[in-house]
C-alpha positions in Angstrom: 73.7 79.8 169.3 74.2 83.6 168.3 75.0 84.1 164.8 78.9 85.2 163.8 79.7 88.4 162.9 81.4 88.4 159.6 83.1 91.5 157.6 82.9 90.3 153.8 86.1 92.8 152.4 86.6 93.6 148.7 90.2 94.4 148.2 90.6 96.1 144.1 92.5 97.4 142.2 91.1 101.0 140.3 90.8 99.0 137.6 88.6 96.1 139.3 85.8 98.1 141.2 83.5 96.9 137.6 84.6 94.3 137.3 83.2 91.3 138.2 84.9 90.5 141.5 83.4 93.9 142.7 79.9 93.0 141.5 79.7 89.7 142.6 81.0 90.8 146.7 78.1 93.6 146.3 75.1 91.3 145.1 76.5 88.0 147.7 76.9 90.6 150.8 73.4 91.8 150.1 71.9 88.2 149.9 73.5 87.3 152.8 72.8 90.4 154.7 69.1 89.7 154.1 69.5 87.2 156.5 71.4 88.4 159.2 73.9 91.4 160.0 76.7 91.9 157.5 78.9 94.3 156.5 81.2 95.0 153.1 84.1 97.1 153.5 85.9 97.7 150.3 88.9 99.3 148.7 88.2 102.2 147.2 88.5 106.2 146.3 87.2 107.6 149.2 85.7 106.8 153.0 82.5 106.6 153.5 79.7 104.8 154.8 76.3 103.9 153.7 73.4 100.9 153.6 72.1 99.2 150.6 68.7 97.8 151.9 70.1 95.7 155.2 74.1 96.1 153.9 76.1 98.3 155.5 78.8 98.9 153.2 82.4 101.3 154.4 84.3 102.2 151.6 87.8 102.9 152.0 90.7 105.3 150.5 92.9 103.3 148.8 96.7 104.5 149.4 100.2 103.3 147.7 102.2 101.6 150.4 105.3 102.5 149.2 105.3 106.3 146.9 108.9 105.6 145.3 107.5 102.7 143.3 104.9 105.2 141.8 107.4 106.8 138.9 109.9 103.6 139.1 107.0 101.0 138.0 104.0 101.1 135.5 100.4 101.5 136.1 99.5 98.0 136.1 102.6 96.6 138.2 101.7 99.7 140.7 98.7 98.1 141.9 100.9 95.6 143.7 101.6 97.9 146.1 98.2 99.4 146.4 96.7 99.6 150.6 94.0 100.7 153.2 93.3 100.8 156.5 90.8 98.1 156.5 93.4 95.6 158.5 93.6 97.7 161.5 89.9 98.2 161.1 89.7 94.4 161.4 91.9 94.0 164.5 90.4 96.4 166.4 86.6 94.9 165.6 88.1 91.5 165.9 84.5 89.7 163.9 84.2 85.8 164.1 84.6 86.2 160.2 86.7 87.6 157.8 85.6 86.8 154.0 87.9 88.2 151.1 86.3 88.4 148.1 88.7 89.1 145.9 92.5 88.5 145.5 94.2 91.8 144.2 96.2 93.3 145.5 98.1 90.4 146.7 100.2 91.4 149.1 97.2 92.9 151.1 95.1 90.0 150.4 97.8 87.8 152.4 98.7 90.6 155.0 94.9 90.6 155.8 94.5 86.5 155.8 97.3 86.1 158.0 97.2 89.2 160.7 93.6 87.8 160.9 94.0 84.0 161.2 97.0 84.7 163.8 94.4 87.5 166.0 92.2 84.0 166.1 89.5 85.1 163.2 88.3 82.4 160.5 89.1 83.7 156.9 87.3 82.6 154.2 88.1 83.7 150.5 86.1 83.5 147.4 88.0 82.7 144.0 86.6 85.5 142.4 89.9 86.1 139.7 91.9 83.1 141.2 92.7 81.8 138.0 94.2 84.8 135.9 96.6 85.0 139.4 97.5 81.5 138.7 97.3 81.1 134.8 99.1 85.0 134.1 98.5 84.3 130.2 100.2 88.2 129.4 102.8 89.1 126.7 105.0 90.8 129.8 108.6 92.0 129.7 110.6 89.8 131.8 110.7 91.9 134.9 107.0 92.7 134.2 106.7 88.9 134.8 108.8 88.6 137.9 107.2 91.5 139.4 103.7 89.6 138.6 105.1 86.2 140.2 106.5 88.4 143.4 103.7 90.7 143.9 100.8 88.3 142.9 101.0 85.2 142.4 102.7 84.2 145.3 101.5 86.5 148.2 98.1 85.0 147.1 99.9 81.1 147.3 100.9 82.0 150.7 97.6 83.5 151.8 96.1 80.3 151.5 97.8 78.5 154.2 95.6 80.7 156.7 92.7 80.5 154.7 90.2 78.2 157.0 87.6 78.4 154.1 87.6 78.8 150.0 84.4 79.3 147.8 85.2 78.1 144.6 83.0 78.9 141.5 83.1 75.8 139.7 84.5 71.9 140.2 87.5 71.9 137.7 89.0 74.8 140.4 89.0 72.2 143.2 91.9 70.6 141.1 93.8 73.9 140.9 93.5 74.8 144.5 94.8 71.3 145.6 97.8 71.4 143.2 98.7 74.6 144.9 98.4 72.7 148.5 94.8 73.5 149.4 93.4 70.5 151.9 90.6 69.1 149.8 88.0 69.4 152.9 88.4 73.1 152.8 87.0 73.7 149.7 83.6 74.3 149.0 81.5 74.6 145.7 79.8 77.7 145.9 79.3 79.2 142.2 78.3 82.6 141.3 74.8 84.3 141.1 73.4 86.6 139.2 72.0 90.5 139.4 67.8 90.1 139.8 67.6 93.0 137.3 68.6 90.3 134.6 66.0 88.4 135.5 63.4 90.6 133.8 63.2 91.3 129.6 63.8 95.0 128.7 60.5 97.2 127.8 60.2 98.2 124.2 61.5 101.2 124.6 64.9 100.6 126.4 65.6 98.4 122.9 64.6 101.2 121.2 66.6 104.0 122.5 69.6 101.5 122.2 68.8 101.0 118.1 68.7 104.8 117.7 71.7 105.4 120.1 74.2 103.4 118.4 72.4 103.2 114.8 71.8 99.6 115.0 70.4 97.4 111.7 67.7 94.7 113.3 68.1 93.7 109.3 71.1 92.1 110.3 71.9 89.6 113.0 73.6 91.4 115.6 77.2 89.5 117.5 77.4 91.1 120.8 80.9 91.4 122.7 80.8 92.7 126.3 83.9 93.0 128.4 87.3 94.7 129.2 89.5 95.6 126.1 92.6 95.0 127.9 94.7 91.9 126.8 93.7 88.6 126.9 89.8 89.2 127.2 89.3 88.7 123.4 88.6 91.6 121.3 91.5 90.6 118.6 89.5 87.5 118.1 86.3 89.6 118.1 87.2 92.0 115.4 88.8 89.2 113.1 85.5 87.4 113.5 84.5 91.1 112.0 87.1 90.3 109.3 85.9 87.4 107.7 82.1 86.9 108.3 80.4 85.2 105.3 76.9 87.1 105.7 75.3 90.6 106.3 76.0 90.8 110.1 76.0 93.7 113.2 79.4 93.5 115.3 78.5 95.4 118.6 81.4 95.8 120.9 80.4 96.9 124.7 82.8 97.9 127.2 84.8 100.7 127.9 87.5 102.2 125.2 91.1 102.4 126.2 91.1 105.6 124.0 89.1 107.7 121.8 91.3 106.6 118.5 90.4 102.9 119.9 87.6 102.3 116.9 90.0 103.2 114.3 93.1 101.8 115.3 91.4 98.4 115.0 89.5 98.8 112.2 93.2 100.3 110.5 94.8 97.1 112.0 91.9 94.2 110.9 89.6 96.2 108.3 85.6 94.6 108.7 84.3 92.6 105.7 82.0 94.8 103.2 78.9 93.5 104.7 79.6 93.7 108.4 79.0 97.0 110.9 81.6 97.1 113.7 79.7 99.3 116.8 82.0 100.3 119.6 79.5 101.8 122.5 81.8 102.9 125.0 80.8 102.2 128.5 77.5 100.9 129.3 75.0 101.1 131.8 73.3 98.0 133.0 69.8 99.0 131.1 72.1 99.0 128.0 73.4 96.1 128.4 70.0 94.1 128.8 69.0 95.7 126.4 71.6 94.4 123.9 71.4 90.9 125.0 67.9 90.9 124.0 68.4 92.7 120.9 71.6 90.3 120.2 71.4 86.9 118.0 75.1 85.7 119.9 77.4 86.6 122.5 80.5 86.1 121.3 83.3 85.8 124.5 86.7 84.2 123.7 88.2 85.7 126.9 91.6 83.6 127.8 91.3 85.3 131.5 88.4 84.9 133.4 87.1 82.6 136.6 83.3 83.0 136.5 82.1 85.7 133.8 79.0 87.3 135.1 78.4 88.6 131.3 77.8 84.8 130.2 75.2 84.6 133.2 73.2 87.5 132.0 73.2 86.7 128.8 71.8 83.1 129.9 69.3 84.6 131.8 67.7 86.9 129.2 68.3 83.9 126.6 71.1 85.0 124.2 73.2 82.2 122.8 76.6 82.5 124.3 79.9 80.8 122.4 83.1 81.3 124.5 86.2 79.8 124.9 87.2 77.1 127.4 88.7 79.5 130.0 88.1 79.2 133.9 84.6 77.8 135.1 82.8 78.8 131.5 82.3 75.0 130.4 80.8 74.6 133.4 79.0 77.1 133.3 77.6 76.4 129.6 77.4 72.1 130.2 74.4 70.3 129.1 74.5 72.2 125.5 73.5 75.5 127.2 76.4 77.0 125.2 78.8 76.2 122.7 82.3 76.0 124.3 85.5 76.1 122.0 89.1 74.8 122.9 91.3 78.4 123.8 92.8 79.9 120.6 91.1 77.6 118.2 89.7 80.0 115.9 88.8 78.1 113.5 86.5 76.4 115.3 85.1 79.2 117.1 84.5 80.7 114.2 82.6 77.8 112.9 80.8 77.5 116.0 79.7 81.6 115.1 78.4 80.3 111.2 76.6 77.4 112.7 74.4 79.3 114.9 73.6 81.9 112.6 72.2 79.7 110.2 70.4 77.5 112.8 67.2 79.0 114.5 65.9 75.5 115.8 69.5 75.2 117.7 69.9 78.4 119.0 66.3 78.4 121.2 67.6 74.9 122.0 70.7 76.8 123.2 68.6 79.4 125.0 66.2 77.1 126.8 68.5 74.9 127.9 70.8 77.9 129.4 67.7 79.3 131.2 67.1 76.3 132.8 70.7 75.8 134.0 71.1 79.1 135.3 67.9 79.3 137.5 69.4 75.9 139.0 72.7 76.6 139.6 73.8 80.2 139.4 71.6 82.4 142.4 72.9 84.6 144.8 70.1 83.1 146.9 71.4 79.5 146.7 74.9 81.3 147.1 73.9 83.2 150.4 72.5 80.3 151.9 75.2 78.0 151.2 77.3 81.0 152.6 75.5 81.1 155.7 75.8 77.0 156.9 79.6 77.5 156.0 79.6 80.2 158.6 77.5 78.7 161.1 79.8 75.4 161.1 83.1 77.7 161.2 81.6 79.6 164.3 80.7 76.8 165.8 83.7 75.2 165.3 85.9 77.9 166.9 83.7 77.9 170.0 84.2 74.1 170.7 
């Protein structure tokens, strides 16, 4: 039997090509293309084409389907509207495959799933961001909110009737998908994986570029937040964790600012305690980032918006103690006491979670071994790929029948 021919497509946002949607197509294509021909086309600034190792990957111009909605809406509502000309690309390819990888926009996400399930192609989706599209947790204006429900949340609902496939990362998002109507035998387990470059420990130096770059104390232990500052991925809860800390600590905030005057607005709004440094780094590469997570005591993450962090992956892979709240697939993620998970919006307990490690070597390499260990089990691109691959091979042959 000759193998399908599958087009893996990231749709995104300008916001979302960092994120961890856009990550996680890249390193799955790239496993999978290892294996046989594949190609990612994504949504993006500009057309192009080029290979990374055996992945071809076409970028394409992103465009705003309808101008008008450019000065009536605001940036984050725009992106509903947001378009390429991967669709017609797909049509006039016509592969055995078509895998989405990622939900926004929504209206393009269901225009592709159902031009391509009615031209006789198998979709299959990923559920890379699935549940901030179905649990919207922002503080919107009301129209902001209709807009959301219109433009996201249910254009994605109604892609999923011509979905033949759906990758979930983790088992409690079986439960959402069939409450939204999803046949149960359509739904695979198939969690995320993580970048190889997180597989290896920094070199002395890379830590020690990153101690003189951001003026960093190894007197003190060091509470490591890396993520988004946009709402609903934590930082309030970071910075009053800065606010009340009992000991001599290092508060290191990665990620990229939302302004220059970021910094000082929060530490106007929620001052730190006397004996705690608050560190905001600004964007980071991926060297900085290991190198924080092996110069880190904790990573902190009470994100009430996210499916699968990749962040928590890393850092259980270079063996940093991660407490998070329970949002998405993170308690799956951290089961079997390879993290401390805390209730959403419990504070209290988070916080106690924070004190409790600090003070408690024996637990946290408890934490750390038992992490590794789950992670090198469960969380590979390889196992992904290959899992990946038999779904294919059973669509394709199932279509041929």
């Amino acid at each position: 039997m000759n193998k399908p021919k599958a087009i893996v497509v990231n749709l995104s946002t300008s916001g979302s090509r960092l994120g961890g949607g856009a990550v996680a197509a890249e390193w799955h294509s790239r496993f999978m293309a290892a294996k046989f021909p594949l190609e990612l086309w994504r949504m993006w600034d500009k057309d192009e084409e080029f290979y990374i190792d055996e992945l071809k990957i076409r970028n394409y111009s992103t465009t705003l389907k309808f101008r008008t909605v450019e000065k009536l809406l605001p940036k984050r509502l725009r992106a509903i509207f947001l378009d390429s000309t991967i669709l017609e690309d797909i049509l006039a390819i016509r592969p055995d495959i078509v895998h989405l990888q990622n939900p926004l926009p929504g209206l393009a996400f269901e225009k592709i799933a159902r031009k391509s399930s009615e031209a006789g192609i198998k979709v299959v989706a990923s559920t890379h961001g699935f549940f901030e599209v179905m649990n919207p947790n922002y503080s919107l204006p009301t129209y902001q909110k209709w807009a959301w429900q219109k433009g996201i949340t249910q254009p994605i609902i109604r892609a999923l009737n011509y979905v033949d496939v759906i990758l979930s990362g983790y088992p409690n998002e079986k439960q959402m998908l069939m409450q939204r109507g999803v046949p149960e035998h359509k739904i695979y387990l198939v969690p995320n994986g993580i970048n190889p470059f997180f597989l290896t420990s920094p070199c002395k130096e890379e830590s020690t570029v990153m101690l003189e770059k951001f003026s960093i104390s190894q007197e003190k232990p060091i509470l490591l937040f890396i993520g988004n500052h946009t709402e609903n991925k934590g930082l309030d809860t970071v910075i009053r964790v800065a606010s009340c800390l009992s000991q001599p600590a290092t508060v290191v905030i990665g990620g990229k600012l939302l302004s220059p005057e970021e910094p000082l607005q929060w530490r106007q709004k929620i001052p730190p305690a006397n004996n705690v440094d608050v560190i905001f780094t600004d964007f980071l590469t991926l060297t900085e980032q290991r190198a924080l997570y092996n110069l880190s005591t904790i990573l902190i993450f009470p994100s009430l918006a996210d499916t699968l962090p990749l962040t928590i992956l890393e850092a259980m892979a270079i063996g940093l103690p991660v407490i998070a709240y329970d949002t998405g697939g993170i308690s799956y993620q951290l089961e079997n006491n390879a993290g401390i998970v805390v209730k959403q919006k419990d504070f209290e307990k988070f916080y106690a979670a924070i004190e409790l490690l600090l003070n408690n070597v024996n637990f946290r390499e408890e934490i750390i071994i038992n992490a590794k260990k789950r992670r090198a089990e469960l969380f590979s691109w390889e196992i992904a790929a290959n899992s990946t691959l038999d779904i294919y091979d059973k669509l394709y042959a199932n279509s041929t029948v």
